[in-house]
C-alpha positions, -999 to +999 in steps of 0.1 A: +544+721+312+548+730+275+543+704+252+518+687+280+481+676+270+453+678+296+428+648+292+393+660+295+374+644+327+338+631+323+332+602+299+360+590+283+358+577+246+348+540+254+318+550+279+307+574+248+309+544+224+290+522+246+259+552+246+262+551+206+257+512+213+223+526+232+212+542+200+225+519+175+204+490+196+176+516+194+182+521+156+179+485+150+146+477+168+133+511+152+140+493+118+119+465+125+087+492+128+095+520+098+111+494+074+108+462+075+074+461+085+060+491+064+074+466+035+059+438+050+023+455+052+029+468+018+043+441-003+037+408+012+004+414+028-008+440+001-020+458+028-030+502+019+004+520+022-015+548+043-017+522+071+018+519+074+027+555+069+002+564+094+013+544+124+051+558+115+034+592+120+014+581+146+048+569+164+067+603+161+035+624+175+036+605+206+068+618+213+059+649+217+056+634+251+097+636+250+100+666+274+079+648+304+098+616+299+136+637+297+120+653+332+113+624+347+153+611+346+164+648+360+143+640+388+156+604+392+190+613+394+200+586+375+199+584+336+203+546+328+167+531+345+153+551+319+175+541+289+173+505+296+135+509+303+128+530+273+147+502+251+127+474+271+093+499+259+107+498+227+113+461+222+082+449+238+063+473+212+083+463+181+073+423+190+034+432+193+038+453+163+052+419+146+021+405+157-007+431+148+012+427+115+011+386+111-026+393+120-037+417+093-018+394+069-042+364+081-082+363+065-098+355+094-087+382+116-108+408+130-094+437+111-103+467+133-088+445+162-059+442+144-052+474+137-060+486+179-029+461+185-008+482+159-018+518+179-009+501+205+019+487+195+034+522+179+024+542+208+053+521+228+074+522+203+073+563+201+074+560+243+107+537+241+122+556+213+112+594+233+122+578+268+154+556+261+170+586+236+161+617+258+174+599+283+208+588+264+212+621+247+208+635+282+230+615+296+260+622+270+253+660+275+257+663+312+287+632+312+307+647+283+335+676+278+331+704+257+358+699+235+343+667+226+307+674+220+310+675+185+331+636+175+306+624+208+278+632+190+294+622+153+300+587+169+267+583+187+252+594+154+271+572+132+264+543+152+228+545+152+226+544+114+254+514+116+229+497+138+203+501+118+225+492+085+232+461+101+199+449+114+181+456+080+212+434+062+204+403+087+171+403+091+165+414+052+189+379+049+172+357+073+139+365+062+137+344+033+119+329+021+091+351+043+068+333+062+048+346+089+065+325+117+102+337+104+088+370+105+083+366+146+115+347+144+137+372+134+121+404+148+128+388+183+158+379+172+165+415+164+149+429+194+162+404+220+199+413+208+190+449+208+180+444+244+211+427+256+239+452+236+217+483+254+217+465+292+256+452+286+264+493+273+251+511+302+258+481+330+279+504+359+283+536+333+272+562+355+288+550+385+320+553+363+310+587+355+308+595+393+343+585+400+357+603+372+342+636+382+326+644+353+302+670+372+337+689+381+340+698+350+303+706+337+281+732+335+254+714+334+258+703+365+234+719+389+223+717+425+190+714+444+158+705+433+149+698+401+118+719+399+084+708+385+075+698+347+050+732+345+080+754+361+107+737+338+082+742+304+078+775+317+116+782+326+126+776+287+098+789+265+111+820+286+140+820+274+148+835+239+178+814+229+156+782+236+131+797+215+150+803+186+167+769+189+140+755+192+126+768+159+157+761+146+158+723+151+122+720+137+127+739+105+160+726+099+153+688+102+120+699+085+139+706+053+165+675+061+134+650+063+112+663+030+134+647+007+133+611+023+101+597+002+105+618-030+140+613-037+136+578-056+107+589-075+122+615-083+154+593-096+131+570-118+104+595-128+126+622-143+159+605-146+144+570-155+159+552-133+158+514-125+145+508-088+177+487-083+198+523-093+177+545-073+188+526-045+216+524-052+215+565-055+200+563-022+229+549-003+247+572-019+231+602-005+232+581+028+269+573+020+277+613+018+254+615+052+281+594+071+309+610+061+297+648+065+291+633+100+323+619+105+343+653+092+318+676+113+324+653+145+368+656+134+367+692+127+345+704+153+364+684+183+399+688+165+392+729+162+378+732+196+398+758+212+424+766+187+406+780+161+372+802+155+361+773+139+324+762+165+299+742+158+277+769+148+302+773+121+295+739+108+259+743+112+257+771+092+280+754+061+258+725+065+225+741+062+240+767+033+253+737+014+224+717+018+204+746+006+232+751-028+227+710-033+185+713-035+190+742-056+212+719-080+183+692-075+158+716-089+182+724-118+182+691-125+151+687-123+144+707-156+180+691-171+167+657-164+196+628-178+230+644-180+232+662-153+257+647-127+229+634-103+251+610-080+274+639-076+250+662-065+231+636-039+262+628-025+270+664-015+235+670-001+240+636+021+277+652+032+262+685+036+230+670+055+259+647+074+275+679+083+248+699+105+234+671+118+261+663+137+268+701+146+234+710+157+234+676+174+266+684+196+252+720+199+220+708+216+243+688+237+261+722+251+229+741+255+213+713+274+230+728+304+221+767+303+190+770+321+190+782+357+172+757+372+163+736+344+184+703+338+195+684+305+168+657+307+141+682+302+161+706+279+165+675+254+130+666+253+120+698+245+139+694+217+133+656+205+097+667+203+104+695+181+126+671+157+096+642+160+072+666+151+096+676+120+100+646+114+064+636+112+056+663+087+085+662+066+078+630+048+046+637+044+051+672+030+077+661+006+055+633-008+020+654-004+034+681-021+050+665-056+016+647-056-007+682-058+022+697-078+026+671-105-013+673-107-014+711-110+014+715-133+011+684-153+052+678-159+072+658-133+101+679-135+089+712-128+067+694-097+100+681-083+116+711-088+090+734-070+095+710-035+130+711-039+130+746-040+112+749-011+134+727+008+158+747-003+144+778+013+139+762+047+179+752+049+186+788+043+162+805+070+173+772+091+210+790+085+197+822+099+184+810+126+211+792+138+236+826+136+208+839+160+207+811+185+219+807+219+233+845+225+240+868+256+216+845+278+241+811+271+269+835+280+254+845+310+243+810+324+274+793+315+297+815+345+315+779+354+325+768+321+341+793+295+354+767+267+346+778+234+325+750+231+307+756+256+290+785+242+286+768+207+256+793+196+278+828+216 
């Protein structure tokens, strides 16, 4: 009938919420590891700062592992063993990183001893993260309709960070005054509560999913058997589109991740900046992030359909307006004071904000173009690649204003060099994304012919 609105079938909005509760649980126990500790190690303990920056990098290599863990729930059948265990991974290795940490900070410890604890400790914390968010994202790509990729993935998104804005705020309030026993205290705190929210969310949520017929609707949804890890690996570097996404997701969050440890010094060494206003700048740029997520997740679910408006689309005005803002960043660079810094970090977090959430959603629709290949696998294959970016991103950013400022001798023009750069990666980052996903997606997507679907066509 005119006038009428078809609901989509597959997860509805509250069994999408309740997987954002997944990754906000995951984003909180994460915090504990790549914040609060690395603070911890640094301030409190006076421990080297390479120790803690190399056990966050040791954590994001061992998820290269993502792909073998995303293959293991496609041939489980079932998604949620994996989430809850991979939260479980992640909780037990947050508490014995807690404790590798309490013993470095004590003068009688073995220190190499110590430090074997923290490896270990790190290496479950990359298998929780890599096995509990393959898993989820996997989950939401095979359970969720096209036309609401995009807002799934804006909300999923959104809620990690909230998780992770909220467990910073009460453990950075219960904390003091520090002590090594409220230390333990609140990171079990943190990570019991995580625990619980993550088993509560996915308690009977694919069951639900199976009465809804979600699979009616999804072409993701395949049948037989899933074939082997080799034949999967094999089945996507095969495959051009998966390539080029692929290369897409590591150059792109390449470029999104350099700026992370240079923009404070940045703020303070060329702007003079107070370390209270350049974090304050900070959650402005992380301000922006949210709500380029939020309008990418309204337009791109709002537009689905009705006008040539895809998520490619999105991506592409993302990366090209990250790319304008880091061009204004190395401007400013030179300008130094006076030139309208907050402005201009707020619209690279909004345009950062923007094709994260895009490419996000668009990973979620080509999770289900391979033949034989399923979404847990498909996923992985791409976590890795973003870990791996990641990884190097930071450590690029910061390595590379360090050898600049030392071969050009002026702050500015070192900042402005790494900007530039960044700059150039969200452009070719835009190129590749107008290439990705083509005439193969079209081709293995026969039982689904939303727009959406096809988000790279």
């Amino acid at each position: 009938m005119p006038g009428d609105t078809i609901e989509p079938r597959g997860l509805g909005w509250f069994a999408i919420i309740r997987i954002g509760l997944v990754q906000a649980s995951i984003g909180a126990i994460v915090m504990l590891a790549t914040s609060l500790l690395n603070r911890v190690m640094v301030v409190e303990y006076a421990l080297a700062a390479a120790l803690p920056a190399g056990l966050v990098a040791w954590h994001y290599a061992v998820q290269l592992a993502r792909p073998a863990w995303g293959h293991g729930s496609d041939r489980g059948r079932r998604r949620t063993p994996w989430i809850l265990g991979g939260v479980a991974v992640l909780a037990g290795g947050a508490l014995l990183a807690v404790k590798a940490t309490v013993m470095l900070g004590t003068a009688d410890t073995n220190t190499v001893a110590a430090i074997g604890v923290a490896i270990v400790a790190f290496t479950l914390i990359g298998a929780g993260v890599g096995a509990g968010g393959t898993s989820a994202l996997a989950l939401l790509a095979s359970g969720v309709a096209p036309e609401r990729r995009a807002a799934a993935a804006a909300v999923t998104w959104i809620m990690m960070v909230a998780g992770i804005v909220v467990a910073a705020g009460v453990a950075g309030a219960l904390l003091d005054p520090f002590s090594p026993e409220r230390l333990v205290e609140v990171a079990g705190g943190v990570a019991l509560s995580a625990l619980c929210v993550a088993g509560l969310a996915v308690l009977r949520l694919e069951r639900g999913l199976d009465e809804s017929g979600g699979d009616d609707f999804a072409a993701t949804a395949k049948s037989g058997d899933v074939p082997g890890f080799a034949a999967a690996l094999r089945e996507i570097l095969h495959e051009n589109e998966a390539r080029r996404f692929t290369i897409f997701i590591f150059v792109s969050m390449l470029a999104y991740s350099m700026q992370d440890l240079i923009l404070e010094p940045f703020a303070g060494l060329v702007f003079e900046m107070t370390p209270g206003q350049s974090t304050s700048l900070s959650g402005t740029q992380h301000g922006g992030v949210l709500l380029g997520m939020i309008a990418a997740g309204i337009g791109g679910s709002a537009f689905a359909g009705r006008m040539p408006v895809d998520l490619k689309v999105w991506t592409v005005i993302g990366c090209m307006g990250s790319a304008l803002a880091l061009v204004g960043l190395a401007i400013a660079a030179v300008v130094g004071p006076g030139w309208p810094l907050v402005i201009n970090v707020f619209a690279l977090g909004f345009c950062n904000g923007l094709f994260a959430v895009a490419a996000i959603g668009s990973m979620m629709g080509l999770a289900g173009t391979g033949t034989k290949t399923r979404e847990g696998v498909r996923m992985g294959v791409w976590g890795a690649s973003q870990a791996i970016a990641f990884g190097l991103g930071g450590l690029m950013g910061a390595l590379g204003v360090d050898i600049a400022r030392k071969m050009q001798a002026h702050d500015g023009s070192a900042f402005q060099t790494i900007f530039a750069i960044e700059a150039t990666l969200f452009v070719i980052a835009a190129g590749l994304a107008m290439r990705a996903a083509g005439t193969k997606a079209a081709a293995t997507n026969e039982t689904t012919r939303d727009p959406e679907t096809q988000v790279f066509a």
